[in-house]
N, C-alpha and C positions, 0 to 999 in steps of 0.2 A: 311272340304272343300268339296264342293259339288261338283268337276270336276274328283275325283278321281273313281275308279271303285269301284262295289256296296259291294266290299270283306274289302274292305282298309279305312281308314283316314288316314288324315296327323295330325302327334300334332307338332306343333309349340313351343317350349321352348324360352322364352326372359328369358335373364339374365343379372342382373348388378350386373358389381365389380368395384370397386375403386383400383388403385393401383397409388401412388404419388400423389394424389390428382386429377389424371384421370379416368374421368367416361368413361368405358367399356360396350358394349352392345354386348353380345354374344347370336345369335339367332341360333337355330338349330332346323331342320324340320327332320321328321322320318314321315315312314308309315309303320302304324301298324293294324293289323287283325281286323275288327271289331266283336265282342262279338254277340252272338247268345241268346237270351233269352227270357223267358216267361212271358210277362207285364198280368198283371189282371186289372180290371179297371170296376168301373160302374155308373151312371150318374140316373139322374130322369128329363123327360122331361119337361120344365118349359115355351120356347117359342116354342121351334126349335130343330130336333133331331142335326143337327150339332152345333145348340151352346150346349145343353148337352155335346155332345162328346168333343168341345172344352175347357167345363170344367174343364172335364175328363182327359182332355190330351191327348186322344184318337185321331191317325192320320184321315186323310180323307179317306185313302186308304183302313182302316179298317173299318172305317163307311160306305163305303160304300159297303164291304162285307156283312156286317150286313143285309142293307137293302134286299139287294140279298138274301140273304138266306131267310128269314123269308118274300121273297118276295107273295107267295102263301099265307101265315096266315097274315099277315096284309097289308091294302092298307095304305103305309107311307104316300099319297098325301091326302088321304080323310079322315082318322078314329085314326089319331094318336089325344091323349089326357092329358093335363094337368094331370102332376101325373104320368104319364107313364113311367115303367122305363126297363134300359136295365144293362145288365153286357157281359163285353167279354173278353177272354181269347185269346192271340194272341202272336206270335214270333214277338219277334221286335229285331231289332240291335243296339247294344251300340254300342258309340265312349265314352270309359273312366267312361263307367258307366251311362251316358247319352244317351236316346231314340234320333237317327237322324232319320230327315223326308224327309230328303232330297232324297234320295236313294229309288230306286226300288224296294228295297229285304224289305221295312218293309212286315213282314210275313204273312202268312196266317193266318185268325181266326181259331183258334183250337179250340173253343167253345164259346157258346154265349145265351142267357135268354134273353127274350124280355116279358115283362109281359107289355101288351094293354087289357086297358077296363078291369082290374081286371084277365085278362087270361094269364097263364103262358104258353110259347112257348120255345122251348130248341131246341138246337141244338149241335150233337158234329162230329168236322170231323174224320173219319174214312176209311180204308185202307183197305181193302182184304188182307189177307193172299193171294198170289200170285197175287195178280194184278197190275197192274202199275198206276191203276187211282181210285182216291178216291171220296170219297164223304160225303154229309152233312147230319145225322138220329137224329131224336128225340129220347128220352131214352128210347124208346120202340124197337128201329131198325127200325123204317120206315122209308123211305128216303122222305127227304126234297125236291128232285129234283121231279118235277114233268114235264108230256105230253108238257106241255105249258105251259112259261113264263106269271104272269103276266101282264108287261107293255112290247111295244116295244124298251121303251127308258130305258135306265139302269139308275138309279138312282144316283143321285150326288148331287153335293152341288150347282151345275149350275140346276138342273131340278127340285130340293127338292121344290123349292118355287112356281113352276106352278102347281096348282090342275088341278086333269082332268075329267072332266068333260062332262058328253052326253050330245048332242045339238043338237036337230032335225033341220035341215037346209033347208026351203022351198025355194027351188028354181024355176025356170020355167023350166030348163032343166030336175030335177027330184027332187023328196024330198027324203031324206035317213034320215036316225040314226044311227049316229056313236059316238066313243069316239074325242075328241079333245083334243090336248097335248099341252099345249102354252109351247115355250122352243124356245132359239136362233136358227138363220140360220146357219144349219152347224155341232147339234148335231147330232151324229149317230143316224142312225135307225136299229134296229137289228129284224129277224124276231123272233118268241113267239114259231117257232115250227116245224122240220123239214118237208120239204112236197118238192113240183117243183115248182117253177114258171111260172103260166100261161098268167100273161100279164105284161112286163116291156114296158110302152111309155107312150105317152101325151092320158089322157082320158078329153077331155072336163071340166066342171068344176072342176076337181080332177087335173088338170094340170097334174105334172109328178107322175105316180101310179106303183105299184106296187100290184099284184097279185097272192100269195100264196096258192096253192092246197094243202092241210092235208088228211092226210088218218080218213076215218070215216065220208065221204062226208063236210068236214069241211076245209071252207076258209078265208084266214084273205088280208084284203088290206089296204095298206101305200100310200098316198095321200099328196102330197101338195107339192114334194120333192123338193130338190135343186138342188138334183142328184140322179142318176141311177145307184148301183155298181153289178146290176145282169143283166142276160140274159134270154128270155124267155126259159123254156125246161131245166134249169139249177137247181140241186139238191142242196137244203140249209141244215144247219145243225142247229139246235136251237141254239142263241144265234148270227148266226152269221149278217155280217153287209149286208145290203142293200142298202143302199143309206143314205141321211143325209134329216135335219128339211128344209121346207123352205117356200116360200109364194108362188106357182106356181099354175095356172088355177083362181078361184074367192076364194081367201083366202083373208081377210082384214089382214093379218099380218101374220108372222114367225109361223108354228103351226102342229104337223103332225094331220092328221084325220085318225083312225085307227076304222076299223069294223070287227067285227068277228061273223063269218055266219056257221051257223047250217044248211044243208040240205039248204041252202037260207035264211034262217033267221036269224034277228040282235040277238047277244045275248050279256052279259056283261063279258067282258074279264074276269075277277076277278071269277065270276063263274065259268065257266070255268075250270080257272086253278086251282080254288081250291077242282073241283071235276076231274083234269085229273090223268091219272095214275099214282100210286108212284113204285118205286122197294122196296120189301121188303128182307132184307138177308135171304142166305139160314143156315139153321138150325148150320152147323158148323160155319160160320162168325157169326151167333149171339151170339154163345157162346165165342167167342172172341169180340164182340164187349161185351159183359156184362163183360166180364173179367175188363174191361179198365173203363167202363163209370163212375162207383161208385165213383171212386177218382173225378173226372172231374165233377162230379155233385156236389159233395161236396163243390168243389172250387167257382162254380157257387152260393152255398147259402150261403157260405160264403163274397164273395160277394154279395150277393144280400142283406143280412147283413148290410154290410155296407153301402148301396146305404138307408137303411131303416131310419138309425141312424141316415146317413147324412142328 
């Protein structure tokens, strides 16, 4: 039952007994702990990475960590390809033995292989000895996290089907080059990287904008919005939201416009991010990250095994 909290089910027992020739139905409901466990799973991309993963059996909520992570090493909207394939390693919760999807607590990817265009990409989460907040490294210990996101739009099963694409847009008020995101009115816009906000209002064709100062003379701006959830002068943290998709100023349709400026100049987000900063561990976390990875890697070719066979 999907109304219970994210720790519990309910099982339902029907029972029939005959006694005189009377049919009895004794129903009894119990709630009980839901089971904590390590699903393996992996898929080869055929049209779409979520119908893979639906194959797979693989929830949404895990697929779309996937994307996230390996968001820096591949663009999912441009350069995924027939043949493609992935494996991942994730806590899920049973009711009775069975993966529910219902619930919030399906878990976090604990590890995950993404092999695009013949190149293998890994990922495994990992924890500091003392620290309270973890994160995602390849087998080597580099962190996956990098400066900047990316997309501004977090990837889903709602945004996986709009590519995105640059579109120099001649106007009379001004010509730019920027990214365009087609995606409904209404999904989040997150920014790519912390910095201040130097202009949240109505800019002329950009309708309602948004304007992102980054350290390294580096600016990113959100265009087209539905809404505004910053202030200007106001300190963002990567990741977090700014407003939502919308069709505001001279937009023909639902769509964010996102540019990202170098010193003043257009450059391609994806770039970018996949040359910003990573954190590397320091020399005793990596000798505890190697302690752990070996088995984790294993499990990863092991699957990926089977992804091969399959």
């Amino acid at each position: 039952s999907g109304d219970q909290l994210d720790t519990h089910f309910t099982r339902i027992t029907i029972q029939r007994t005959t006694t005189e020739g009377q049919v009895h139905w004794d129903v009894r409901s119990e709630q009980l702990p839901l089971a904590r466990a390590q699903q393996l799973a992996s898929g080869t991309i055929r049209s779409s990475l979520y119908a893979a993963a639906d194959d797979a059996r693989v929830p949404d909520a895990v697929t779309n960590q996937v994307a996230e992570i390996f968001g820096s090493d591949i663009d999912f909207r441009r350069e995924l390809r027939k043949g493609d394939a992935f494996s991942v390693l994730y806590e899920a919760l049973l009711a009775d033995g069975e993966p529910v999807t219902w619930t919030s607590g399906t878990g976090r990817v604990l590890a995950a292989r993404f092999i695009n265009k013949g190149e293998v990409h890994d990922a495994v989460w990992f924890q500091q000895p003392g620290s309270s907040k973890g994160a995602y490294f390849d087998l080597t210990g580099r962190s996956k996290t990098r400066a900047f996101l990316a997309s501004p739009l977090a990837f889903s099963r709602v945004t996986s089907g709009f590519a995105m694409r640059f579109h120099p847009i001649h106007k009379t008020w001004r010509a730019h080059l920027g990214v365009d995101f087609g995606a409904p009115t209404g999904t989040p816009v997150r920014t790519v990287g912390e910095g201040v906000v130097n202009f949240a209002g109505v800019q002329n064709g950009y309708g309602n904008v948004v304007q992102i100062q980054h350290a390294g003379d580096r600016q990113t701006v959100y265009a087209h919005l539905s809404r505004i959830d910053v202030r200007k002068g106001q300190r963002v943290e990567q990741g977090q939201l700014i407003g939502a998709v919308g069709a505001t100023g001279w937009a023909t349709g639902p769509h964010l416009h996102f540019e990202f400026k170098v010193k003043g100049q257009q450059v391609d987000p994806m770039v970018v991010a996949r040359a910003s900063e990573a954190l590397q561990l320091s020399p005793q976390a990596l000798a505890s990250f190697r302690s752990q990875v070996g088995a984790i890697a294993a499990r990863l070719d092991m699957a990926s095994e089977w992804a091969s066979a399959g």
